[in-house]
C-alpha positions as CSV (number, residue, x, y, z in Angstrom):
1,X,24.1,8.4,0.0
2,X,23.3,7.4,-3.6
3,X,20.1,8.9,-4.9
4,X,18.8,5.8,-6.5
5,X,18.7,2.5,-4.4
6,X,18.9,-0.9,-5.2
7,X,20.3,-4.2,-4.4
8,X,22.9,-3.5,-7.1
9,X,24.3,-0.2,-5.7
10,X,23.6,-0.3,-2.0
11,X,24.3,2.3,0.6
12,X,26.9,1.9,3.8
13,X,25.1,4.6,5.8
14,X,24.0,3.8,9.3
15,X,20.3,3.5,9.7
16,X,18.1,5.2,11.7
17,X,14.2,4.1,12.8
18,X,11.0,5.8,11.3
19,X,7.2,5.2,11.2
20,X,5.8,4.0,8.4
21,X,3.9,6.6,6.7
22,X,0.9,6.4,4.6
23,X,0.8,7.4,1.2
24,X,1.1,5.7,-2.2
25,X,0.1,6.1,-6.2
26,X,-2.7,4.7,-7.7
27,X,-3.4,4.2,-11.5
28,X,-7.0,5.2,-13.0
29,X,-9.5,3.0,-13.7
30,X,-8.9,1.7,-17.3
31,X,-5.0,1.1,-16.4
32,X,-6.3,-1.2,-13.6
33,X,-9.3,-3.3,-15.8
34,X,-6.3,-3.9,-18.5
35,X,-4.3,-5.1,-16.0
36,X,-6.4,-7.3,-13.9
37,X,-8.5,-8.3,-16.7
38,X,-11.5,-6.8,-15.8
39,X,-14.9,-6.7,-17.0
40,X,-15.8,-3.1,-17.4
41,X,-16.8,-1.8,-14.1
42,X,-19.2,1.0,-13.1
43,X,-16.6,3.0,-11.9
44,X,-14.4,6.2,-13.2
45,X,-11.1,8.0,-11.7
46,X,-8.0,9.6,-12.5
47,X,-4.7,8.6,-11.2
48,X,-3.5,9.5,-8.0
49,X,0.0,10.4,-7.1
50,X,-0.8,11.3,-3.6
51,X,-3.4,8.8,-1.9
52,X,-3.6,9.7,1.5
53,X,-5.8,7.9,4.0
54,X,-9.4,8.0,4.3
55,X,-9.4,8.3,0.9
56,X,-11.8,6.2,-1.7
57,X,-9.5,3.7,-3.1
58,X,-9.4,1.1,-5.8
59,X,-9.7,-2.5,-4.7
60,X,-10.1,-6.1,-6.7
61,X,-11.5,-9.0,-4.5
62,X,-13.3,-12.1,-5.8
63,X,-17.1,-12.5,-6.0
64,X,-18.5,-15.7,-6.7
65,X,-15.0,-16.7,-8.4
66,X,-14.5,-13.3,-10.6
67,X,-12.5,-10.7,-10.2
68,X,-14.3,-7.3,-9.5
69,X,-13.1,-3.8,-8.8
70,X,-14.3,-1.8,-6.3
71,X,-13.7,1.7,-4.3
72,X,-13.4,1.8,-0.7
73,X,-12.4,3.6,2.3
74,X,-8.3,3.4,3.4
75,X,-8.5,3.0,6.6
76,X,-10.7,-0.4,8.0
77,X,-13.7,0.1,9.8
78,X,-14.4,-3.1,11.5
79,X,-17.7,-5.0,10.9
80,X,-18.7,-4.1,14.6
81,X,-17.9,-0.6,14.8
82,X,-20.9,0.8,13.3
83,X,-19.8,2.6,10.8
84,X,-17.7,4.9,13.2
85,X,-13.9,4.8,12.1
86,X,-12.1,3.9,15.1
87,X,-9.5,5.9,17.3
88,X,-6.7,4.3,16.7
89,X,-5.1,3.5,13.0
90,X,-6.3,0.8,11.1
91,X,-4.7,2.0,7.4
92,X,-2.0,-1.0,8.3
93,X,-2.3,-4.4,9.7
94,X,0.9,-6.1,10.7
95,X,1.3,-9.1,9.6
96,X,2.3,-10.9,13.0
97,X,-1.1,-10.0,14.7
98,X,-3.4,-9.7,11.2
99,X,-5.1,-13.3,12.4
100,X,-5.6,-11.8,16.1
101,X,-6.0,-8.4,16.6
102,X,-10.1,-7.2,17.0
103,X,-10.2,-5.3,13.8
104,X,-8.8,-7.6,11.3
105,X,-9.0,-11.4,12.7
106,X,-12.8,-11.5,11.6
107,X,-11.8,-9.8,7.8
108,X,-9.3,-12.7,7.5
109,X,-11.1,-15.5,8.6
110,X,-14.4,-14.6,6.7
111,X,-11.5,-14.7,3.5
112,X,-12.0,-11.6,2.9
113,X,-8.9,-10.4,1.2
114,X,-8.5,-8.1,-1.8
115,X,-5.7,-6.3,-4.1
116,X,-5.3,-3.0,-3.4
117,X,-4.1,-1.3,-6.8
118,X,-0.5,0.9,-7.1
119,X,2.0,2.1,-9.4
120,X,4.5,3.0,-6.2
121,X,4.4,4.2,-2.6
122,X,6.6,6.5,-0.6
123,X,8.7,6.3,2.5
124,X,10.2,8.7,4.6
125,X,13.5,8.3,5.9
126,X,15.5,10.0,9.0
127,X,18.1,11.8,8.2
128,X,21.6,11.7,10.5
129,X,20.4,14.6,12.8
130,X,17.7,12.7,14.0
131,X,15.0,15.1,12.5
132,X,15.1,15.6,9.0
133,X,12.7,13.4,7.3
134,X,13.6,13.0,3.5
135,X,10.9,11.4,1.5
136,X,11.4,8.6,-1.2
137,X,9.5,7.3,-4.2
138,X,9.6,3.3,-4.1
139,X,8.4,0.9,-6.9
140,X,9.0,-2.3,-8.5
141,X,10.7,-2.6,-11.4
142,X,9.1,-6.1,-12.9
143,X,5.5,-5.0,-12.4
144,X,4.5,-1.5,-13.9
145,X,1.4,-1.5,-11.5
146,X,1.2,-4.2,-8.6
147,X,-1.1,-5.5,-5.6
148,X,-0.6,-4.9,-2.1
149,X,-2.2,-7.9,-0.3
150,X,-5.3,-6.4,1.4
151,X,-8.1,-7.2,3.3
152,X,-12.0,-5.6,3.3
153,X,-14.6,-5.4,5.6
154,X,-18.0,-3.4,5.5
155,X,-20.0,-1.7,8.2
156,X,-23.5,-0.7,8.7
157,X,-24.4,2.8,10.3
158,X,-27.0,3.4,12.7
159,X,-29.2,4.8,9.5
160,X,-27.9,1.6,7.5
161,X,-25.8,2.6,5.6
162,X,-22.9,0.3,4.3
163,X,-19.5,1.3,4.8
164,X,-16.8,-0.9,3.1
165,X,-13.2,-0.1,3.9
166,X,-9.7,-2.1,3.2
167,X,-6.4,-1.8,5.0
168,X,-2.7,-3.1,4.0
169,X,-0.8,-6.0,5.4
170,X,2.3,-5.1,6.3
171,X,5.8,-6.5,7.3
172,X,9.0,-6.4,8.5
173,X,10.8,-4.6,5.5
174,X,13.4,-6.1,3.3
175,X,17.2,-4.5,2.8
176,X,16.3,-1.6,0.6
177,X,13.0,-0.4,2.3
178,X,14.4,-0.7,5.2
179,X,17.3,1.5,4.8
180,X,14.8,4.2,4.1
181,X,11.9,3.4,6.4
182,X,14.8,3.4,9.1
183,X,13.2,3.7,12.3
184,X,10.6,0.4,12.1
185,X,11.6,-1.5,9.1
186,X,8.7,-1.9,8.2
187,X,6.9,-2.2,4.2
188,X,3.5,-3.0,2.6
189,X,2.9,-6.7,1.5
190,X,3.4,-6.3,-2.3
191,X,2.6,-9.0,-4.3
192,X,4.5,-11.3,-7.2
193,X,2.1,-11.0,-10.0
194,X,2.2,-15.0,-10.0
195,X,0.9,-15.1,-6.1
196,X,-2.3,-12.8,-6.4
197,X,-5.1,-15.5,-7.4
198,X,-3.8,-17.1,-4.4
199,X,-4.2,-14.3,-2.4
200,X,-7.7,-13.2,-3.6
201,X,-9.2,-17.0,-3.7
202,X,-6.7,-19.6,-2.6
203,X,-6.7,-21.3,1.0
204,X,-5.9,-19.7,4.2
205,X,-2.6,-21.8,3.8
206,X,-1.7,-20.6,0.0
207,X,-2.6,-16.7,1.1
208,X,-0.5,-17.0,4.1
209,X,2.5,-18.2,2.0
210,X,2.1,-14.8,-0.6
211,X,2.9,-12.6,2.3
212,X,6.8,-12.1,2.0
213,X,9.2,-9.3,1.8
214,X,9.3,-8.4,-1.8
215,X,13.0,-9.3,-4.1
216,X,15.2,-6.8,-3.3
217,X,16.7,-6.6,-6.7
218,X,13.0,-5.9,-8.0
219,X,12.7,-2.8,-6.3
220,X,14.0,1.1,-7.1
221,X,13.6,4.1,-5.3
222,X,15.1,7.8,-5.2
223,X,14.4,10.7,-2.9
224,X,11.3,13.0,-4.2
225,X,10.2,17.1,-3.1
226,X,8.7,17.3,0.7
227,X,5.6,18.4,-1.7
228,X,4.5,14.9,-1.3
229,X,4.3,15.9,2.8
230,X,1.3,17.6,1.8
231,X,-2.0,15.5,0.3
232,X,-3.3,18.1,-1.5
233,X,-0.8,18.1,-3.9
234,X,-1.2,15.5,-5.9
235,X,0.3,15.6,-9.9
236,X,2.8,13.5,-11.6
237,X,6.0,16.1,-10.3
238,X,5.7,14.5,-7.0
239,X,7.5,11.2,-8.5
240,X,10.3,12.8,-10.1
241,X,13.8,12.7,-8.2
242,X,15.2,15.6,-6.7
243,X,18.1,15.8,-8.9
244,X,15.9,16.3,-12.1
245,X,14.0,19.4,-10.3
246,X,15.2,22.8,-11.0
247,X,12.9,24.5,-9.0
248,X,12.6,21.9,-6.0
């Protein structure tokens, strides 16, 4: 297996299925408002090389035709659920029920849809014994930080207060995730920098058409420490491949 994928020096190993896991790298705030273009907002973070659900994150949506950051909960708390997260996972909606399912058809018909901010994300893929789970650092190679395509909803409590929370479209997952994600094929809906005004304020129709496996030949990844297994590590090590680690 080559330690760094991409479209130009694929692999011929067989592939073998795994859930998509949850955890990605953020960029702090002033990164983000140079990026995005941002009017200084009233918010302040580091960056985060381990974002791990539940977890305040950073979000752009459109208000009243502006972009504007935000922080908010990974994981979605539906409108209805009264500020009580629910049972079940909502840090991912699939893209083939997004418009149906209870949690998330209300979020995207009320347009509600926002960028959630990264520099990369990480996928763990199944090793040949069936158990071994080796975990690999995945960005794009054309966009320094990028959008996944999003959507928000927010909540009110019992004693009012207002949850707002955001959860990532996801789909099935192009050649090079999927040889590492191998047990669902699955990946996060990342967006071309061209399509993301027409994700945060175009039509239902434009929106929908942003949602596509990303270029292959636009991605990278390499296999990172199992340090990244554990959220509360969180420094810039966790990127680096294997190979480069003496100590790993």
């Amino acid at each position: 297996m080559s330690f760094f994928y991409n479209m130009h020096a694929s692999t011929s190993h067989a592939c073998y299925p795994f859930t998509m896991c949850g955890r990605y790298v953020s960029p702090d705030e002033a990164s983000i408002e140079r990026e995005f273009n941002l009017v200084h907002t009233e918010w302040q973070f580091p960056s985060s090389f381990n974002v791990a659900p539940t977890q305040s994150v950073p979000i752009i949506r459109d208000v009243d035709g502006a972009r504007r950051g935000a922080l908010m909960r990974w994981g979605l708390i539906p409108f209805f659920a009264r500020g009580v997260p629910p049972k079940y996972s909502t840090i991912n909606a699939r893209v083939e029920t997004v418009q149906t399912a209870a949690s998330y058809r209300g979020p995207w018909k009320r347009g509600q849809r926002c960028l959630v901010i990264a520099r990369g994300f990480y996928e763990w893929q199944v090793q040949t014994d069936g158990k071994t789970k080796v975990p690999f650092y995945i960005h794009t190679n054309d966009q320094d930080i990028f959008a996944f395509a999003g959507l928000w909803d927010s909540s009110k409590t019992d004693t009012g207060e207002c949850i707002e929370s955001v959860t990532h479209i996801t789909l099935p997952a192009n050649n090079l995730v999927g040889e590492i994600h191998n047990t669902k094929h699955r990946m996060p809906a990342i967006l071309e920098k061209a399509d993301r005004d027409a994700w945060l304020s175009g039509t239902p129709e434009e929106a929908w058409e942003a949602l596509a496996p990303y270029p292959d030949d636009l991605m990278v990844a390499w296999p990172v420490s199992t340090r990244v297994n554990t959220p509360r590590n969180n420094d810039a090590t966790l990127i680096e491949p294997i190979l480069a680690r003496k100590n790993d």
